[in-house]
C-alpha positions as CSV (number, residue, x, y, z in Angstrom):
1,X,33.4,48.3,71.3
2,X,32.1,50.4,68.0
3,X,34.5,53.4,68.5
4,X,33.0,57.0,69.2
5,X,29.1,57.5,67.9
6,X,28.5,59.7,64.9
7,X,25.1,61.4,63.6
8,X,22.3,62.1,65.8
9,X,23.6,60.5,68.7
10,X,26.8,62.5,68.3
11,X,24.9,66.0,68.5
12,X,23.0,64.7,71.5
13,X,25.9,63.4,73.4
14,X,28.1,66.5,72.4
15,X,24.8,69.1,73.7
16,X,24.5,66.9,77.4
17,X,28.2,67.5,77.6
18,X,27.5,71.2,77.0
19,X,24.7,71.2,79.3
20,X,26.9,70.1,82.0
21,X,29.4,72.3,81.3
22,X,27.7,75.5,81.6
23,X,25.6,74.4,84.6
24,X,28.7,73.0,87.0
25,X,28.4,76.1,88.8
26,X,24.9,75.8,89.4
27,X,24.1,72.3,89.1
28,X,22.0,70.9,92.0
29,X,21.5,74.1,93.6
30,X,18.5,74.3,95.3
31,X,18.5,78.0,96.1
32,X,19.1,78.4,91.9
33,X,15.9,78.2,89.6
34,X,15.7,74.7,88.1
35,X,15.9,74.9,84.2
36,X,13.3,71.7,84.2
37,X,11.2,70.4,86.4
38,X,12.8,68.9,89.1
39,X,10.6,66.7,92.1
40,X,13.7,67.6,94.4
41,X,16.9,66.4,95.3
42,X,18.1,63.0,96.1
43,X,18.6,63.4,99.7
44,X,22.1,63.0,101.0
45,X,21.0,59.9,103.5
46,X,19.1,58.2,100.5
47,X,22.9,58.0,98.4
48,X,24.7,56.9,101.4
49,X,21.8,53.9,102.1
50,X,22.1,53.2,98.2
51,X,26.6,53.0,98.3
52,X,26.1,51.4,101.4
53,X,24.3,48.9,100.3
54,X,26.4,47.2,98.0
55,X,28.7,45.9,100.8
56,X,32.5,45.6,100.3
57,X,33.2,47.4,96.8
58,X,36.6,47.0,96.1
59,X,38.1,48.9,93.1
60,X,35.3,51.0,91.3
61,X,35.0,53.0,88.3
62,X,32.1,55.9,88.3
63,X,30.7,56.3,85.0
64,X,29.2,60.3,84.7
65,X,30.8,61.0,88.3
66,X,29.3,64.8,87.9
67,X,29.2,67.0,90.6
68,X,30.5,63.9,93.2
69,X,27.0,63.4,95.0
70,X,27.8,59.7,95.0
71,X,31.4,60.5,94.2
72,X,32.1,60.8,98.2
73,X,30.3,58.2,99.2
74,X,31.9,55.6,96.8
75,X,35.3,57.0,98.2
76,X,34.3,56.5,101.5
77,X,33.8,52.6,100.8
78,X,35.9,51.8,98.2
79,X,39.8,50.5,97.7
80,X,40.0,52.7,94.9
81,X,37.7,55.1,92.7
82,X,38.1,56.5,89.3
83,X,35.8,58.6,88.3
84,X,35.0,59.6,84.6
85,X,33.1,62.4,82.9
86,X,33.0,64.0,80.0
87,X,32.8,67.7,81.5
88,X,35.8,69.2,82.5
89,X,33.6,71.5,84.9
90,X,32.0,69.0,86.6
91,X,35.2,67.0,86.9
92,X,36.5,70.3,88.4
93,X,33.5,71.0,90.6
94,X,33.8,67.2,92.1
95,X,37.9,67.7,92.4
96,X,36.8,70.9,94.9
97,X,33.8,69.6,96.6
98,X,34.7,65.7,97.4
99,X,38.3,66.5,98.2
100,X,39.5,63.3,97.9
101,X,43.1,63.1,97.0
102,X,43.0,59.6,96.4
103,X,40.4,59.6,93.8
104,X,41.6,59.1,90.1
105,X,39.5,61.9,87.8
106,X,39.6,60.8,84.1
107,X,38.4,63.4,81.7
108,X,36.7,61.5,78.8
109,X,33.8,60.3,76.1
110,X,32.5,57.3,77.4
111,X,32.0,56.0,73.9
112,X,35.7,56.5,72.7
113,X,38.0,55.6,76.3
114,X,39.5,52.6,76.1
115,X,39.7,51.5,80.2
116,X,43.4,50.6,81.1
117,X,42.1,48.0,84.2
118,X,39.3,46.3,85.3
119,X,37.1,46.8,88.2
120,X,34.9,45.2,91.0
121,X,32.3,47.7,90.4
122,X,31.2,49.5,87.5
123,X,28.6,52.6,89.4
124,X,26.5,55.1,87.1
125,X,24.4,57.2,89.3
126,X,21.9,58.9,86.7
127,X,23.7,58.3,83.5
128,X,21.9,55.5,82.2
129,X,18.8,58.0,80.9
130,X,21.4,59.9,79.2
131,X,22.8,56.9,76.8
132,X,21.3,57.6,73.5
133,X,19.1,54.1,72.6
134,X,21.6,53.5,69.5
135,X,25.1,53.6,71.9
136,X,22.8,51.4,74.1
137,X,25.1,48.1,72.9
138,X,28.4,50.0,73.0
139,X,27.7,51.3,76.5
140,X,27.1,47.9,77.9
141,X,29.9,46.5,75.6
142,X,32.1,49.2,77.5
143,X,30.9,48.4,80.7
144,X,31.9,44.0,80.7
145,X,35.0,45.4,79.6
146,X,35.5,47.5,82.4
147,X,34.7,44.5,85.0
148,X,36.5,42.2,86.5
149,X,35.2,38.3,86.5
150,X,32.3,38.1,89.0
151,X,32.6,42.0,89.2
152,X,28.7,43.9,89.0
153,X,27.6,47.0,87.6
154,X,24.8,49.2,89.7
């Protein structure tokens, strides 16, 4: 890995993890007024289908966990889940609305954690669109680091 982005894509990572911050509260709600143009929300059947779908999962990590709408699912399925963000709110709003005990919350950059294990699956829900195109390398570099042999990233 390259260590923790600087410049432009810095700024941008540091502003989405302000964004999230101040819209844990709100985030997702659909009786709130959207702050972009949203098509609607993933229906609750659609993420079970998708988690579902990737048969046994064994130990995974969840990369920009957020609010936990696949955060309960993948607890549901897996043999362990740790789940990483960079906002403490939204680490805070999954902690209260999953209610998993089980689940391992890790408060951190993406581009600057070092993982301490390897996993069987590596899940990222809607983060990809958020990876700046220059941290595009590091991201996937972080993500074969995070797998175990034979283990798959969705």
């Amino acid at each position: 890995m390259n260590g923790p982005p600087d410049g432009a894509a810095a700024q941008l990572l540091a502003s989405q993890r302000t964004y999230y911050d101040l819209r844990a509260p709100d985030y997702a709600d659909a009786s709130k007024e959207p702050d972009r143009n949203l098509h609607g929300l993933m229906a609750q059947h659609t993420i079970t289908a998708i988690v579902e779908g990737l048969g046994p999962l064994g130990d995974v990590l969840e990369l920009a966990c957020g609010p936990g709408g696949f955060t309960s699912e993948l607890a549901r399925l897996a043999s362990s889940l740790t789940a990483l963000d960079a906002s403490p709110q939204m680490l805070e709003r999954s902690r209260r609305e999953v209610a998993v005990p089980s689940i391992t919350y890790v408060e951190a950059d993406l581009f600057s954690w070092v993982p301490d294990r390897h996993y069987d699956l590596v899940f990222f829900g809607f983060w990809l669109s958020h990876v700046p195109p220059a941290e595009l390398g590091p991201f996937w570099d972080l993500v074969r680091a995070c797998l175990r042999p034979g283990g798959r990233a969705v």
